[in-house]
Backbone bond lengths (Angstrom), bond angles and torsions (degrees), N, CA, C in turn:
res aa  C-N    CA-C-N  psi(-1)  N-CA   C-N-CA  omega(-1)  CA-C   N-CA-C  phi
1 X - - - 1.454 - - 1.522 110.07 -
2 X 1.662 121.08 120.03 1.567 120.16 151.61 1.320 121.17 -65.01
3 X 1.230 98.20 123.63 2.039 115.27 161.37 1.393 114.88 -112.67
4 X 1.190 113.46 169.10 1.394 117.84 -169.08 1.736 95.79 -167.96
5 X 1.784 101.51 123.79 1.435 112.07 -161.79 1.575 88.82 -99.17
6 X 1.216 101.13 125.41 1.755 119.22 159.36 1.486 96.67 -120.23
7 X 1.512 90.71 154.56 1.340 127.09 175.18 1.576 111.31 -95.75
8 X 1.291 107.47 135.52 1.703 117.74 -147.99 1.829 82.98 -110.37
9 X 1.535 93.55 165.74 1.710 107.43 173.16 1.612 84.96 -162.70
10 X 1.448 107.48 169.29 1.395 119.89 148.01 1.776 110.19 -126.72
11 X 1.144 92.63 166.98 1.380 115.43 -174.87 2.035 84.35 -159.58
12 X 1.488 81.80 138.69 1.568 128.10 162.49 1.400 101.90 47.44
13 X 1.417 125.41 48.95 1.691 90.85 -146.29 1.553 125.00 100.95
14 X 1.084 119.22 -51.43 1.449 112.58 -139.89 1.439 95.77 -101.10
15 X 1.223 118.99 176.91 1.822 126.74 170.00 1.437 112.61 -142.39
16 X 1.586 102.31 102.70 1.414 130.02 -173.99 1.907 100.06 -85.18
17 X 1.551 108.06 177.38 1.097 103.63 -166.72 1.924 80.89 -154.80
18 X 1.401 117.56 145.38 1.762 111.15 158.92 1.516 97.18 -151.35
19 X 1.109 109.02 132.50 1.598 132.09 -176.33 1.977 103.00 -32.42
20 X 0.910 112.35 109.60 1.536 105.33 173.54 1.291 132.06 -34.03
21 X 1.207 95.79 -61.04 1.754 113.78 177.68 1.892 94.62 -42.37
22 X 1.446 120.94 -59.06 1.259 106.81 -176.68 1.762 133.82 -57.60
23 X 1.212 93.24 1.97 1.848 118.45 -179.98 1.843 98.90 -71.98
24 X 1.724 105.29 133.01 1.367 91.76 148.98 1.268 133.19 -100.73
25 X 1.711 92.78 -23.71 1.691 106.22 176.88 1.540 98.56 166.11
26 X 1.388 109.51 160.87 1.484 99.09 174.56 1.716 117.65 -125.34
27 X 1.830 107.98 165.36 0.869 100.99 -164.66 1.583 118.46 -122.29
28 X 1.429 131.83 -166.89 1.603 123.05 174.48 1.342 109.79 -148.27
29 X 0.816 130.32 98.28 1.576 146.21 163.55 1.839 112.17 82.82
30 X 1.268 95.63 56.47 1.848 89.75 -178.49 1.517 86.03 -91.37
31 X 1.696 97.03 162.46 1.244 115.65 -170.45 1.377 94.71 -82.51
32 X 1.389 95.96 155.83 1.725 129.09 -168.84 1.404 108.45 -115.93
33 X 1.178 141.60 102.19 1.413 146.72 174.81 1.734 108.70 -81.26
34 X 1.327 136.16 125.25 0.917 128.19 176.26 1.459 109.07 -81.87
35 X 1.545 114.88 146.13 1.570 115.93 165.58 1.630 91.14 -102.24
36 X 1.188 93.97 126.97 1.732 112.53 128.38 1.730 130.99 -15.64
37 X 1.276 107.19 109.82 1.721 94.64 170.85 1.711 110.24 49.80
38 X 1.394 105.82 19.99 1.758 86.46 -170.63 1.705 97.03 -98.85
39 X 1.636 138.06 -175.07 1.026 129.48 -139.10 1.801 90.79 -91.37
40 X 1.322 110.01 153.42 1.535 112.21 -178.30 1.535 112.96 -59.32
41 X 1.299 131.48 -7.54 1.336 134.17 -177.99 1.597 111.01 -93.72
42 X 1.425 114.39 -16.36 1.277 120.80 175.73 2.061 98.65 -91.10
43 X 1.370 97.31 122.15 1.558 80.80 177.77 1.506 103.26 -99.20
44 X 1.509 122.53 -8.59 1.397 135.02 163.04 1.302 115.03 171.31
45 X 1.542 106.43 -157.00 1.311 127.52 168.32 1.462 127.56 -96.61
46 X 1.492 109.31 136.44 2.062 112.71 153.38 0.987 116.30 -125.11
47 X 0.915 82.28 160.29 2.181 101.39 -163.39 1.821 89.20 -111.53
48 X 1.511 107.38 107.74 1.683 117.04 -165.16 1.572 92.36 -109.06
49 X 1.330 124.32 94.68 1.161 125.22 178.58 1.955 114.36 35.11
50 X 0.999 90.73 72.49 1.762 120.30 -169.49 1.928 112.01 62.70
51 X 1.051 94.68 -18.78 1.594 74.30 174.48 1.743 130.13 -94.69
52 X 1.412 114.65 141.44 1.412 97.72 -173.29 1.301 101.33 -95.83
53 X 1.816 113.49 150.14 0.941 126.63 -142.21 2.204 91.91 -157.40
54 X 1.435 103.49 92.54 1.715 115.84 162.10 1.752 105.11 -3.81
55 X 1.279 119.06 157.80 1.346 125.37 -177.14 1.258 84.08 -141.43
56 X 1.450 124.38 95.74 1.625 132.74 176.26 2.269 93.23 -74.05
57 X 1.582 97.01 126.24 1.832 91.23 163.31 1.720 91.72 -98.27
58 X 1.189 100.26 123.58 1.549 109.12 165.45 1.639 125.69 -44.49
59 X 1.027 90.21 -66.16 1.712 117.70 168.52 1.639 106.87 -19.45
60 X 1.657 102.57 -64.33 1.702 114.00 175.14 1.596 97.70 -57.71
61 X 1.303 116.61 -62.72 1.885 117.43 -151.90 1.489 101.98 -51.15
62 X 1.541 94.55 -63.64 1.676 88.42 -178.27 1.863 128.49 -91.38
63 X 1.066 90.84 26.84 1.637 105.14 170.55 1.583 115.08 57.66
64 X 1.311 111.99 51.09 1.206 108.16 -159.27 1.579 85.20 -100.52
65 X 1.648 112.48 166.79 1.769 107.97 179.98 1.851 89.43 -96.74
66 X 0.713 119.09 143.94 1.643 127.50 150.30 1.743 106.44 133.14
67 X 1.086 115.56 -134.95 1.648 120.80 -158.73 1.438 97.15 176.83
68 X 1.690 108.34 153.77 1.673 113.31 -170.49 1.664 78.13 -73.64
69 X 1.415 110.18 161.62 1.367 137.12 129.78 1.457 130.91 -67.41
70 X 1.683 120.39 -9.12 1.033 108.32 -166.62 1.618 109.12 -112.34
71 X 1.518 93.46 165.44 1.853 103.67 -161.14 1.076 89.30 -78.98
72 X 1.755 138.02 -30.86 1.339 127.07 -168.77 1.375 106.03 -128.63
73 X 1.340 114.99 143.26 1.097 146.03 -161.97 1.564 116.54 -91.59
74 X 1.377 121.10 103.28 1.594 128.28 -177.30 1.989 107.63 -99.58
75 X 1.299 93.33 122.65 1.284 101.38 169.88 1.790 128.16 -121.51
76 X 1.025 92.17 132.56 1.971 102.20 -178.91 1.075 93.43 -91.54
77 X 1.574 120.20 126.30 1.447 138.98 163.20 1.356 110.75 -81.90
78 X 1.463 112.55 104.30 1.868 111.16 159.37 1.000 118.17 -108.31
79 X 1.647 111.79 142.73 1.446 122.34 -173.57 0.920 103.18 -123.10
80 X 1.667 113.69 118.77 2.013 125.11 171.66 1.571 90.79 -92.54
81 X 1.424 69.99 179.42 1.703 107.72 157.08 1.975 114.98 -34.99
82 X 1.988 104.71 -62.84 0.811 99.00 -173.32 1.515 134.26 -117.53
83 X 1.706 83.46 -1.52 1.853 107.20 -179.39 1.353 122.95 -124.79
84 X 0.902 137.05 166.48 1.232 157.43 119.08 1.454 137.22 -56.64
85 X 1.293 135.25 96.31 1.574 126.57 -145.11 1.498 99.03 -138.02
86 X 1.097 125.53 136.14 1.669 139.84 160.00 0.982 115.22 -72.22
87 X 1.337 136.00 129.94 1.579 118.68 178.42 2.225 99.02 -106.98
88 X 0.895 127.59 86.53 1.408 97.85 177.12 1.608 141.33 -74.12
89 X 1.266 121.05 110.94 1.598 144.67 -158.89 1.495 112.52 -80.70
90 X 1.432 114.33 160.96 1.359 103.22 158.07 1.872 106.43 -95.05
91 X 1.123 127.67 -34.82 1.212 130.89 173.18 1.389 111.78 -151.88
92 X 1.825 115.63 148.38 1.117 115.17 160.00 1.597 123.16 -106.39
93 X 1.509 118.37 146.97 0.986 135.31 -142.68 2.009 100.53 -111.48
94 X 1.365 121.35 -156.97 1.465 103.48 162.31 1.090 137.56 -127.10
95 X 1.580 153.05 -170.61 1.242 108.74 -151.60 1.713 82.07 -126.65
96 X 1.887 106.20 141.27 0.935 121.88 -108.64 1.956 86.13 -141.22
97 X 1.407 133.85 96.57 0.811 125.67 -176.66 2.096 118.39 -76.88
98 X 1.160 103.33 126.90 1.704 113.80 -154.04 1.659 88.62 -127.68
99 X 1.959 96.60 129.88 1.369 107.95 -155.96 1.730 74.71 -105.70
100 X 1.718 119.04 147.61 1.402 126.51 156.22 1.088 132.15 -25.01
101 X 1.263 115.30 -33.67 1.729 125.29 -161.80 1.621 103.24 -76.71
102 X 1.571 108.15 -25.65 2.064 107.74 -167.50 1.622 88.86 -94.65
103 X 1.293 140.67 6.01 1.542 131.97 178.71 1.275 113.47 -86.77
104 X 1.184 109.28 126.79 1.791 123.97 -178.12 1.815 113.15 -131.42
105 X 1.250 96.69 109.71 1.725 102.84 164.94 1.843 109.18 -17.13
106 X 1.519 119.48 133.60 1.121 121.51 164.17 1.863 129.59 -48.38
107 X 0.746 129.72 135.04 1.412 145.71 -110.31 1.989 84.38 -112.20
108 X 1.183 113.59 154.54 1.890 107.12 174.93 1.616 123.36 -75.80
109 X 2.012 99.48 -7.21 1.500 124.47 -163.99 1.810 101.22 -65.52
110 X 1.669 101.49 -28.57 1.885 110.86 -157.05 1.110 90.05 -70.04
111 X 1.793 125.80 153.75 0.774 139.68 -179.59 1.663 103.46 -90.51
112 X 1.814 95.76 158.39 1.761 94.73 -172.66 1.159 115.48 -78.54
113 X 1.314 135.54 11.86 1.536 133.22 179.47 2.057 94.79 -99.67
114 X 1.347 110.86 -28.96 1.052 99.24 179.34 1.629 142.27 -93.33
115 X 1.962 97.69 -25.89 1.533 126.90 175.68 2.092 105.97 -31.96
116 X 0.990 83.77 -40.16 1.579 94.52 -174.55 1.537 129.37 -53.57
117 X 1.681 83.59 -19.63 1.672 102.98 -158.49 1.859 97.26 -110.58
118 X 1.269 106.62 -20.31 1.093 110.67 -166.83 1.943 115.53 -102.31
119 X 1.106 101.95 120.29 1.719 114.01 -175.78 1.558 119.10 -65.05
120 X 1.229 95.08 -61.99 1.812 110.86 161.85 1.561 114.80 -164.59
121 X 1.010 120.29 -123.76 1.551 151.18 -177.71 1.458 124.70 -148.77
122 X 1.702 120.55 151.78 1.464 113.13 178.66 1.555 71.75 -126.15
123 X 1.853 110.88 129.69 1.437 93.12 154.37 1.619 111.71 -105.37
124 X 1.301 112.90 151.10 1.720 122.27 -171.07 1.137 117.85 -121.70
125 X 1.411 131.22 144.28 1.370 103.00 169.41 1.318 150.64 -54.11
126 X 1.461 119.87 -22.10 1.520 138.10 154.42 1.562 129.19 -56.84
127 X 1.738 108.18 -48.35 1.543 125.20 160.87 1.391 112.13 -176.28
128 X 1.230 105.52 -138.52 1.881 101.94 -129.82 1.249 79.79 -129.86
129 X 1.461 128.24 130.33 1.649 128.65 -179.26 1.547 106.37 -113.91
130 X 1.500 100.60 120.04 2.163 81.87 -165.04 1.833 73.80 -104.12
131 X 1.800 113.41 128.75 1.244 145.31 147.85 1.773 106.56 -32.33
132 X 1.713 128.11 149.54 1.634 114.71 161.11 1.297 71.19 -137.45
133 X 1.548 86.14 160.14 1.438 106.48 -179.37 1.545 103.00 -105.36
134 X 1.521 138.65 101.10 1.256 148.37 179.56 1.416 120.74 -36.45
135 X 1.450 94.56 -28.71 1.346 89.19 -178.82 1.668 125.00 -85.49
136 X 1.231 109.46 -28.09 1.646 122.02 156.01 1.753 110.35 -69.34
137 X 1.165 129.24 -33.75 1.135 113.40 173.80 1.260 124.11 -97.52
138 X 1.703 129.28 46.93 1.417 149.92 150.27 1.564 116.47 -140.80
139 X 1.704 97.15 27.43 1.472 107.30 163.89 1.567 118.06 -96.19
140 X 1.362 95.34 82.23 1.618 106.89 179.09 1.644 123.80 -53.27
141 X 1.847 106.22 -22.32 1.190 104.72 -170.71 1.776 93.90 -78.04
142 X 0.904 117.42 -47.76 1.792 119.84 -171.77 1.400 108.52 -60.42
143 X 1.478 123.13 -23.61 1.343 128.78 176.46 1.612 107.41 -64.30
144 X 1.180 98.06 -50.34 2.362 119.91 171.81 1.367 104.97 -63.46
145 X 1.364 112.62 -22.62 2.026 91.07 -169.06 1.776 89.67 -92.63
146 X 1.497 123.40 -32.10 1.582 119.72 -154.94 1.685 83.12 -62.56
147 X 1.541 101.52 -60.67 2.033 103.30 -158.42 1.396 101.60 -51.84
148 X 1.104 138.64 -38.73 1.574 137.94 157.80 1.439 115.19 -39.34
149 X 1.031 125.72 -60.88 1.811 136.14 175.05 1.583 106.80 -45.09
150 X 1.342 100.34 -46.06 1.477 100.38 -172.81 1.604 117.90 -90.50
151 X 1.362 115.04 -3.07 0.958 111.29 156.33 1.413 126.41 -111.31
């Protein structure tokens, strides 16, 4: 049997999953610079040992309704090809080796701002791990065309 260890978080409730290997490291309360006019999914900037690096709010990316509760701010560092990206979480979870057989195509329930972002599902006996696909969620240009659409 193939597994493949992602690193778990929750948000809103929910229990997300992103391929480990795509992790750079994670973080706890770096400061957040707001941009100006920048797209509602960016809630700002961090300065990651000199480099600035997007402050993705989850909440916006994957269209979830609500807002963290928390006073401090947890971020998953992903590193593409061409960015550097913050993910901001309500908690991270551990990283969690997931055998092929519990993976199921994304479900008709996901909402359409989010289907895009989402790979499939692991279902477990405890709960339901919805997969992102990293590479749609450090697509800054699609992040700029939606906040444009909507306005």
């Amino acid at each position: 049997m193939n597994s493949i260890d992602y690193a778990t978080f929750t948000l809103g409730g929910l229990h997300f999953g992103i391929m480990a290997t795509d992790v750079l490291e994670l973080n706890k309360n770096l400061e957040i610079t707001p941009v100006p006019k920048g797209p509602k999914t960016v809630r700002g900037i961090m300065n990651l040992r000199g480099q600035l690096v997007p402050a993705i709010d989850m909440y916006e990316r994957l269209s979830i309704f609500g807002t963290s509760n928390h006073t401090e701010s947890i971020s998953i560092i992903l590193q593409s090809e061409e960015y550097l990206l913050a993910l901001l979480v309500d908690d991270v979870g551990e990283i969690v080796a997931l055998d092929e057989s519990t993976f199921e195509p994304p479900g008709s329930n996901i909402t359409f701002q989010a289907k895009e972002l989402v790979l499939g599902v692991h279902k477990l006996k405890d709960r339901l791990i919805i997969i992102l696909d990293p590479a749609s969620l450090v697509n800054i240009d699609d992040m700029v065309k939606k906040q444009s659409l909507k306005n």
